[in-house]
Structure formats: C-alpha cells, structure tokens
N, C-alpha and C positions, 0 to 999 in steps of 0.2 A: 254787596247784597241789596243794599238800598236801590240800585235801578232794578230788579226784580219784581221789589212790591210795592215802589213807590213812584215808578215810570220817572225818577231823575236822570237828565242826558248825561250819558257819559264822558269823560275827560275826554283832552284830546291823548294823552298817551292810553287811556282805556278804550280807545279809538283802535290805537295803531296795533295794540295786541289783540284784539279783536281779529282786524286785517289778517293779520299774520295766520291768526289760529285760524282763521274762516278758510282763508284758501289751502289750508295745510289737512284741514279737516274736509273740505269738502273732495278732494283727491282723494284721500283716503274713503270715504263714504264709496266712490267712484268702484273702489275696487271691492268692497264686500262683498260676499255673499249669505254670511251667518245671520242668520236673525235677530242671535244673542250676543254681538262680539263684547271680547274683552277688551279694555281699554287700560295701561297701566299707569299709577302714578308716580313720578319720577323718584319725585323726594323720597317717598316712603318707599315704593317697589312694590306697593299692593298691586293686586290684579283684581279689575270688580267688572261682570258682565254685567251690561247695559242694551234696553233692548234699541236695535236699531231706528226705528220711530223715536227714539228721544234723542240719540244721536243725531236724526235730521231735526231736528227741533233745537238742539243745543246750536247747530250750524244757519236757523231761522236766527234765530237772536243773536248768533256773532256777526252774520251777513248788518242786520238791524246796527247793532253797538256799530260797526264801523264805518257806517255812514252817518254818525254822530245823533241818531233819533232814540229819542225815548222810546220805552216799553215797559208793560208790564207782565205779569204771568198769574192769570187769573184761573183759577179750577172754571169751568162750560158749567158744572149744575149750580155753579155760585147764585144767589138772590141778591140783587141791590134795592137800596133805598128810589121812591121815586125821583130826590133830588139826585142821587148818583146818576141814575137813568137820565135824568134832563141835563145833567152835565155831560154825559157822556152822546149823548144826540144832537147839545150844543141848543139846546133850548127851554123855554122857560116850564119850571114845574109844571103851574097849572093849565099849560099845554099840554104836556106830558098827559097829567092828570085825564085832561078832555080826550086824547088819543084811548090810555085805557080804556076810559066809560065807552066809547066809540067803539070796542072790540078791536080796535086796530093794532093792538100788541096784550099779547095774553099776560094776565096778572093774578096772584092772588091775593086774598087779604089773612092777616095775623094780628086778630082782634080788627082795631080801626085802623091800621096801615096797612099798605099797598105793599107788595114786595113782585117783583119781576124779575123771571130769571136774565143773566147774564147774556147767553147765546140769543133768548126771544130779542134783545135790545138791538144786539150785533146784525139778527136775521132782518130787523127791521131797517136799522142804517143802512145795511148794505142793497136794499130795495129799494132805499129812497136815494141812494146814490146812483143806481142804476136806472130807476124814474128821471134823474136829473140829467143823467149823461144822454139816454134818449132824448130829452126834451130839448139840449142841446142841436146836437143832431139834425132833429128833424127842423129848429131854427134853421142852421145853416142850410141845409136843403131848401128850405124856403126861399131865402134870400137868394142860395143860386138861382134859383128858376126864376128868381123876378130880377136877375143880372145885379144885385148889389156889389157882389164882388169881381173883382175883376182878375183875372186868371194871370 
C-alpha cells in the first residue's frame, strides 16, 4: 500500500505480478460489456461489483507497477502546499509563488497561505510540456531548413 500514497517503486517481484495481472486483466477488460462487473476474490469467494472505470484504472497502475515506475493515487479536488506544488513542477517555491501572483496557475489563499488545487498544477505541467515539445520541434525544423542535419 505504501506505493499508493507514497509513489515508492516497486520490487522487482511486485513487478512481475504486476505483468501478470496487467495482461490477464486487461483481456478481460477486452471482453466486458457490464458497467458494474463483479470481480471475485479467491481466498475468500466474495463477489464485490466494481464499476468498470476503476477496473481500467486498477489495469493504469498494474501496466505503471510493471514497468518498475513509481505512482501515486491522489483524489483531482486534492489542495497542495505551494512547496508540494514547486516540487511537483520541479521548481523553486518562490517561483512558484511569482507564477501565482502572475495569474498563471489559479490559487487560493487560507488565512496567509497559498493552497492550489492538484489537477490546476497537473493542467499547468502538462502545458508546459507541451510549450516545450513544440518549441522543440519547430528547433529542429529550423535547423532542417538551414541544412544542419544531414539526412
């Protein structure tokens, strides 16, 4: 449970049952059609329906475990600290900070601290990863048209 909420990489044997269950699970996913299927557990013999949205979500994170990468499983309306937020962007607080006052990631405040939702942080990486893969891009486009690479 500790790779859950604490994003530690899994063993390698938490690896290999991973593998196993991913692709055993995702066959099965293949064939549903219930929105609510039952899922049984062995040892006990309970039968507990699960809605199919978490079943792909349980087979997101076995696919993840078995290629040995951390994760974690965070609630979308979660609030972090501005330092959670600068660690999780990979940059310094009062960077961070200057981005909020900037308008450039919405926040609020609780008394004198900052709190930012989770998903705003995510919405914002995921922009500036996409700003960076363009920016790419149009480099190497440059550079072709000015022949630096050679085919």
């Amino acid at each position: 449970m500790d790779t859950l909420k604490n994003g530690i990489k899994p063993s390698k044997a938490e690896q290999e049952v991973a593998m196993a269950s991913y692709d055993a699970l995702a066959s099965v996913l293949a064939q549903l059609k219930d929105e609510n299927p039952e899922i049984e557990i062995e040892e006990t013999k309970e039968r507990i329906k699960i809605p199919l949205n978490v079943l792909k979500l349980l087979a997101q994170m076995l696919k993840t475990m078995s290629e040995g990468k951390p994760f974690s499983l965070v609630p979308m309306a979660t609030e972090v600290t501005t330092q959670k937020a600068a660690e999780m962007l990979g940059c310094s607080r009062p960077h961070l900070v200057k981005l909020l006052e900037e308008g450039k990631i919405p926040f609020t405040k609780v008394g004198k601290h900052r709190r930012i939702k989770f998903d705003d942080v995510m919405t914002y990486r995921n922009r500036m990863k996409r700003k960076q893969k363009q920016h790419l891009i149009d480099m190497m486009k440059a550079d072709e048209e000015l022949g630096l690479y050679d085919s």
